[in-house]
C-alpha positions in Angstrom: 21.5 28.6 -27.6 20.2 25.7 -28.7 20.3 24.4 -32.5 17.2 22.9 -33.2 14.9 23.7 -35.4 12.1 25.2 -33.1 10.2 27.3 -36.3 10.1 24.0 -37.8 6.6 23.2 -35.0 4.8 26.4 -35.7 2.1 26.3 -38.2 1.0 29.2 -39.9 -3.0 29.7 -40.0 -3.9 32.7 -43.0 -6.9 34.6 -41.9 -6.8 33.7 -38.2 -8.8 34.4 -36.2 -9.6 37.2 -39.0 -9.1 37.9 -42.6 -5.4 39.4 -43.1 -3.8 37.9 -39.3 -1.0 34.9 -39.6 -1.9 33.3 -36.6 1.2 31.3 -35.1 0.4 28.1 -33.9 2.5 26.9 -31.1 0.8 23.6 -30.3 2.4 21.4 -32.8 5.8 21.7 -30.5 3.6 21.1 -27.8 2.6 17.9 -29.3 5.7 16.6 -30.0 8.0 15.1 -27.0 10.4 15.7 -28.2 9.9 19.4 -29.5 8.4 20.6 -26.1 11.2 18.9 -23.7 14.0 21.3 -26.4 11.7 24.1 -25.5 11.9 23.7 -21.7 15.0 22.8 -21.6 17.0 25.9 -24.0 14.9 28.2 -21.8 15.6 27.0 -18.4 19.1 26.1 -20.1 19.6 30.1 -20.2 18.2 30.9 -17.1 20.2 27.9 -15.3 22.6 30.0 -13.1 20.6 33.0 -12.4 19.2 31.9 -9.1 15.6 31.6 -10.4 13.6 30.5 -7.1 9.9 31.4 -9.0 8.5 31.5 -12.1 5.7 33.0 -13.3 3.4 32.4 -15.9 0.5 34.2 -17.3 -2.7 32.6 -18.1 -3.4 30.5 -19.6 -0.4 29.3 -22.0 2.3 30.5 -20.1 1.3 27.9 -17.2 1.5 25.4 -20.3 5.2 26.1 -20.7 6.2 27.9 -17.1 5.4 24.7 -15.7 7.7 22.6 -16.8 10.8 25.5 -16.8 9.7 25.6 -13.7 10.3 22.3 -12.6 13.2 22.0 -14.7 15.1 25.0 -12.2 13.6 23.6 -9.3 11.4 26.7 -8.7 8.4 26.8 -7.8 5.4 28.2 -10.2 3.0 30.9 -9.8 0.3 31.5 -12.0 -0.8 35.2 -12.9 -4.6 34.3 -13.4 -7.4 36.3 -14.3 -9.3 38.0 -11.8 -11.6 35.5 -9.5 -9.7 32.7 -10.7 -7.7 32.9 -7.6 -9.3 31.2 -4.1 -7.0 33.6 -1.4 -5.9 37.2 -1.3 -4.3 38.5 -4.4 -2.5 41.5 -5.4 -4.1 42.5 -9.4 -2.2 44.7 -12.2 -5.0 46.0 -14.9 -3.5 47.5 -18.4 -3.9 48.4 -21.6 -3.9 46.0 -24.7 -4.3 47.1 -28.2 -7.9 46.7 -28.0 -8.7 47.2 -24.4 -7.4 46.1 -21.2 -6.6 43.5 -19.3 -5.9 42.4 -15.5 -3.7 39.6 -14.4 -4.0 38.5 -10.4 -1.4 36.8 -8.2 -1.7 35.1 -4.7 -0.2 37.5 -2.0 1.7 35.0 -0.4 3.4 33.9 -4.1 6.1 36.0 -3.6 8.7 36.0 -0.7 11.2 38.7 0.5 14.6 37.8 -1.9 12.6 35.5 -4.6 14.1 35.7 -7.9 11.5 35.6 -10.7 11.4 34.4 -14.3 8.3 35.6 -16.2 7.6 32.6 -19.4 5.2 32.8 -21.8 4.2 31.0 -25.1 4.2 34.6 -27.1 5.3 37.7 -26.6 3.5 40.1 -29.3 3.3 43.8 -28.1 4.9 43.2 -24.3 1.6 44.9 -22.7 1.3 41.5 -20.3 4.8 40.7 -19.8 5.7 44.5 -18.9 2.5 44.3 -16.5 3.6 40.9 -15.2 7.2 42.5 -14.4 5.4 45.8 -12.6 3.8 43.3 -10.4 6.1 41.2 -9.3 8.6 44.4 -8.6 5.9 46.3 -6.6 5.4 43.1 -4.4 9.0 42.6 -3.9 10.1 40.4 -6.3 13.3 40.4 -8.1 12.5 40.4 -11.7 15.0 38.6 -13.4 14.1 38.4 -17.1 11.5 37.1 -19.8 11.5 34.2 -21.8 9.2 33.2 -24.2 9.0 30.1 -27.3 7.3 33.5 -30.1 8.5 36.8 -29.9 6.5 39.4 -33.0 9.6 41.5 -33.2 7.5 44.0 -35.5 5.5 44.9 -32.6 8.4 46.2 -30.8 7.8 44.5 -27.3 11.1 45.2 -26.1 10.8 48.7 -26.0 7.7 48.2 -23.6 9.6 45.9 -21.6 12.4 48.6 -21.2 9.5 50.2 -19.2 9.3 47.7 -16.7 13.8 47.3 -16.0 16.5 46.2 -18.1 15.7 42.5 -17.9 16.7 40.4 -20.6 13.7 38.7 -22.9 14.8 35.7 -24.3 13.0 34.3 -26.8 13.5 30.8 -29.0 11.7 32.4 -31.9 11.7 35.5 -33.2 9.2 36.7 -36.6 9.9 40.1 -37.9 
């Protein structure tokens, strides 16, 4: 793994977006060129010899970092979009967040017999979308290979709704307990 310092580009907001939340914000590393390119390159860095041929990236700051993995693996990109964001045929997954629900929508034709898929995000926090994400991609005949994302809240135990979905790894650059 990587040694720099990614915790050094999140800024902590008191109180956001309500009193008594820490809101981690991510887009100082995004800012800074040289911040983001160490982002995209420790995860795709991990993820280099697993045969990644997709990844996928839910909406909308996964597309913000999924891209450039993406690119980085020389894989394509798909992007798991709200619903009617999506101009073709798509297959949807809908579930439960901590205060409501949710669906995510993918093109049919995203996803190819043998395709090996890489699910990034900015933030992992209770593992309802990721674990979705990874539902989806295996009912359509995806290979889900793993997780990766730049914030994982560890104190909201996402790995254990993960473990729902396979044994794929999460790998995340940051981890706040």
């Amino acid at each position: 793994m990587s040694d720099f310092d990614f915790e050094s580009f999140i800024t902590d907001i008191p109180d956001y977006p309500e009193p008594g939340v820490v809101f981690k914000d991510i887009t100082p590393l995004f800012a800074d060129a040289n911040a983001m390119r160490q982002t995209v390159l420790a995860i795709a860095d991990h993820f280099r010899d697993t045969g990644i041929t997709k990844v996928v990236g839910p909406e909308a700051r996964g597309f913000m970092i999924g891209v450039p993995v993406a690119m980085e693996l020389g894989a394509g990109f798909i992007p798991a979009r709200k619903p009617g964001k999506l101009p073709r045929e798509t297959y949807s997954v809908s579930y439960e967040l901590e205060y409501g629900s949710d669906t995510l929508e993918i093109h049919r034709d995203a996803i190819e017999p043998g395709d090996r898929i890489l699910i990034v995000d900015d933030l992992i926090a209770t593992g309802g979308t990721a674990a979705a994400t990874g539902k989806l991609i295996q009912e359509v005949g995806g290979e889900l290979v793993g997780y990766a994302c730049i914030l994982e809240l560890t104190f909201l135990n996402p790995r254990d709704v993960l473990a729902t979905s396979g044994d794929q790894e999460l790998f995340s650059l940051v981890k706040v307990g």
